[in-house]
C-alpha positions, 0 to 999 in steps of 0.5 A: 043601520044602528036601529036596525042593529038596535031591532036585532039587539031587543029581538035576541034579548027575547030570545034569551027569556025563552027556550032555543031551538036549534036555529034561534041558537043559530040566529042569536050567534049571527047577530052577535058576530054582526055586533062585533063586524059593526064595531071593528068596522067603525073603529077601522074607519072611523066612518060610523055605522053608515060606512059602505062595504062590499068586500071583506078586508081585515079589520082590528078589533080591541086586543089586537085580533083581527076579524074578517069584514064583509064590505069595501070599506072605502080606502084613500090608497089602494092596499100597500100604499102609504099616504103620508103628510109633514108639517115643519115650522120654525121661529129663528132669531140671527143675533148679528141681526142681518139688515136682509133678514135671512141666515147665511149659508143656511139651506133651510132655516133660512129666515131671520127674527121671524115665524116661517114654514120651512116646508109641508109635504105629502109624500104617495109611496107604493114599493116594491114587495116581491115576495108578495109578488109585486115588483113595481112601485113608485113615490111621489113627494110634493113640496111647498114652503121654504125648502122647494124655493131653496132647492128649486128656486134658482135658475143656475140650475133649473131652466124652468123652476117653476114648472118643477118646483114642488116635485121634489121626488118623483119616480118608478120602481121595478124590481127585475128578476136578476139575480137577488134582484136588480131595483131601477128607478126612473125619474126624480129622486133625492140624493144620496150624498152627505148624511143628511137628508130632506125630512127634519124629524129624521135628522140629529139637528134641525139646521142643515150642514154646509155640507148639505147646502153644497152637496147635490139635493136631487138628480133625474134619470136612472138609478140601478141598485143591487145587493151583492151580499147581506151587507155590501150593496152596489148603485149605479146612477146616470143623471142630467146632472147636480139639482137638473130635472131638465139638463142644459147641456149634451152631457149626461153625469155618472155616479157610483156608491158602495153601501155597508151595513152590518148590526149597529154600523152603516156607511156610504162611498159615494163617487160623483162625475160630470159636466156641470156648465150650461151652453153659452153661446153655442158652445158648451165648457168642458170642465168636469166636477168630481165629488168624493163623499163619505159617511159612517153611523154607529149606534154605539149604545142603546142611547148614543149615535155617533156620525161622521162625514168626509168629502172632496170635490173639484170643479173646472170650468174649462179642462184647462181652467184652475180647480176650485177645491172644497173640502172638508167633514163633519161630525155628530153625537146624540144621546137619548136621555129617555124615549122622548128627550135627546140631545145632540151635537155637530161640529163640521169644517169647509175649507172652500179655498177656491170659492166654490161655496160661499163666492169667497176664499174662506175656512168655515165652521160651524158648531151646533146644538139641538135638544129634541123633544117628542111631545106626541107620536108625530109631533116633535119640538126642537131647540137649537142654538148654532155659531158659524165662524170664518177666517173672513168678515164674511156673515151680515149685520145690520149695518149693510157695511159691516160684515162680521166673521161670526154669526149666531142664532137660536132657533125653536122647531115644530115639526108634525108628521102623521100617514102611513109611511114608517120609519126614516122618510 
């Protein structure tokens, strides 16, 4: 193609030294305008001259023009469907150096004194666009590394892990017409409780809160959600249960949020409730955990975010049994120093006065602080340096014997991200 381009190209040239009539004019316009078409087409592409087309699409050229393009040029995804990947990495260093090498009560950083993948993603999404009229969708992400085993790995949970341990979300959207729109989602999606969520780069910190280890990670089922004016929002949810993609027992699990969003403030009230125990021996416990969670952001300037959490739970084996109570919050600030450099903070408290949590009746707290530092367009590092504190001798060492009420660590974060997928995953 480029030396028949080429051919075209001396040809119009002759041209030029000589008198045009009409349709040499005529001619001369067409390969100017098959010039810029070839140009737009490899810049699009990437594929070079030898790019196969057979329907026109837009195409960019410089300036920021579009032109119409004669050809299919060869898509990966169908039209208004995002391909996206993340790569996110660490080195962690626990200085009370725990003889097991791993964080406690960490959900994600969890290694100790080495180099490990927290987790690598691939996330295909096709929403909704009703006002292009398409009201289905869908969003698959796939999980693999550290944070799949740490989401997916336990079988108090999952009654096969491995079957679904690197499906992290997987559902159906449709958007039925009922009045502004009512959206349902089947399947598999991650959970709306607590401020944090799965994607690093979209976080203040890089080390996940207590309360995001305690907090569900993902639900199964149905959602329904439905905007009753331009700021409140309302969702409805009935799922298997906490972490359950399969339920193991003959209880379904309910949830109701409240959503608000007005110029720089947005916040959540989320209320949870279900049985959580599996059938043992036949039978099945009756007891019913109930989670109130809570959350506000406010960007209170241009450079300054501001955040905070407040949640309550309580969990029955049996309805005659004892509670186990957590309870407790978190607070967060970050400033941007400039485009590339911010800095940020959390201090968060949980009081797991039953157990619920860590297995021990303690006060927990943590204080960190992450300086995020964006090299490129998709490419971020972070430093962080966290203490975890307790009124118990709680947190490893290297001595088997010796538990300390204090554990510190640093930590240093790589995260890579790059598709078609905008804003926070």
């Amino acid at each position: 193609m480029k030396i028949a381009v080429g051919f075209l190209i001396i040809t119009a040239s002759a041209i030029a030294q000589a008198p045009l009539t009409e349709r040499e004019k005529t001619m001369l316009d067409r390969i100017e305008r098959l010039e810029q078409r070839l140009a737009a087409v490899e810049a699009a592409t990437g594929a070079g001259a030898h790019a196969v087309v057979a329907e026109a699409v837009p195409a960019k050229v410089p300036g920021g023009a579009s032109l119409p393009v004669s050809g299919p040029v060869p898509e990966l995804v169908p039209a208004g469907t995002t391909l996206s990947v993340a790569i996110d990495g660490y080195y962690g260093y626990n200085f009370n150096r725990p003889a097991n090498g791993q964080n406690t009560l960490r959900a994600y950083d969890v290694s100790s004194n080495g180099f490990a993948i927290n987790q690598a993603n691939i996330i295909l999404e096709r929403a909704p666009d009703v006002a292009g009229g398409r009201r289905v969708g869908g969003r698959v992400d796939l999980m693999f590394g550290q944070a799949a085993e740490a989401l997916q790995g336990s079988r108090a949970n999952e009654a096969r892990p491995e079957v679904f341990r690197n499906l992290f979300q997987a559902y159906g959207t449709w958007v039925a017409p009922v009045g502004k729109g009512l959206t349902l989602d089947f399947g598999k999606w991650a959970s709306s409780f607590g401020i944090e969520n799965n994607y690093t780069k979209d976080q203040m910190n890089y080390s996940r809160s207590y309360w995001f280890n305690f907090l569900p990670y993902y639900h199964a089922g149905l959602r329904a959600s439905y905007p009753l004016n331009g700021k409140l929002g309302l969702s409805y949810w009935l799922v298997n249960g906490l972490n359950q993609t399969e339920d193991f027992n003959s209880s379904r699990s309910q949830a109701v949020l409240l959503t608000f969003n007005q110029g720089p403030v947005s916040a959540s009230l989320n209320y949870y409730e279900g049985r959580e125990q599996r059938v043992v021996a036949g039978r099945e416990p009756r007891g019913r955990t109930h989670i109130l969670d809570s959350y506000i952001t406010w960007q209170a300037t241009r450079r300054l975010a501001l955040a905070a959490e407040a949640d309550y739970a309580i969990s029955r084996v049996e309805e005659w049994s004892a509670p186990q109570r957590v309870t407790g919050g978190a607070a967060y600030a970050r400033y941007r120093w400039n485009p590339r450099f911010s800095l940020a903070t959390r201090y968060e408290r949980l009081n797991d006065s039953g157990a619920l949590f860590s297995g021990t009746r303690q006060n927990l707290n943590d204080a960190t602080a992450t300086a995020t530092f964006d090299v490129a367009d998709g490419f971020q590092m972070r430093w962080e340096y966290r203490r975890d504190w307790s009124d118990a001798a709680y947190f490893p060492t290297s001595n088997p014997q010796l538990l300390k009420r204090e554990q510190n660590t640093a930590l240093l974060g790589l995260i890579w991200w790059f598709g078609g997928k905008q804003g926070i995953w």
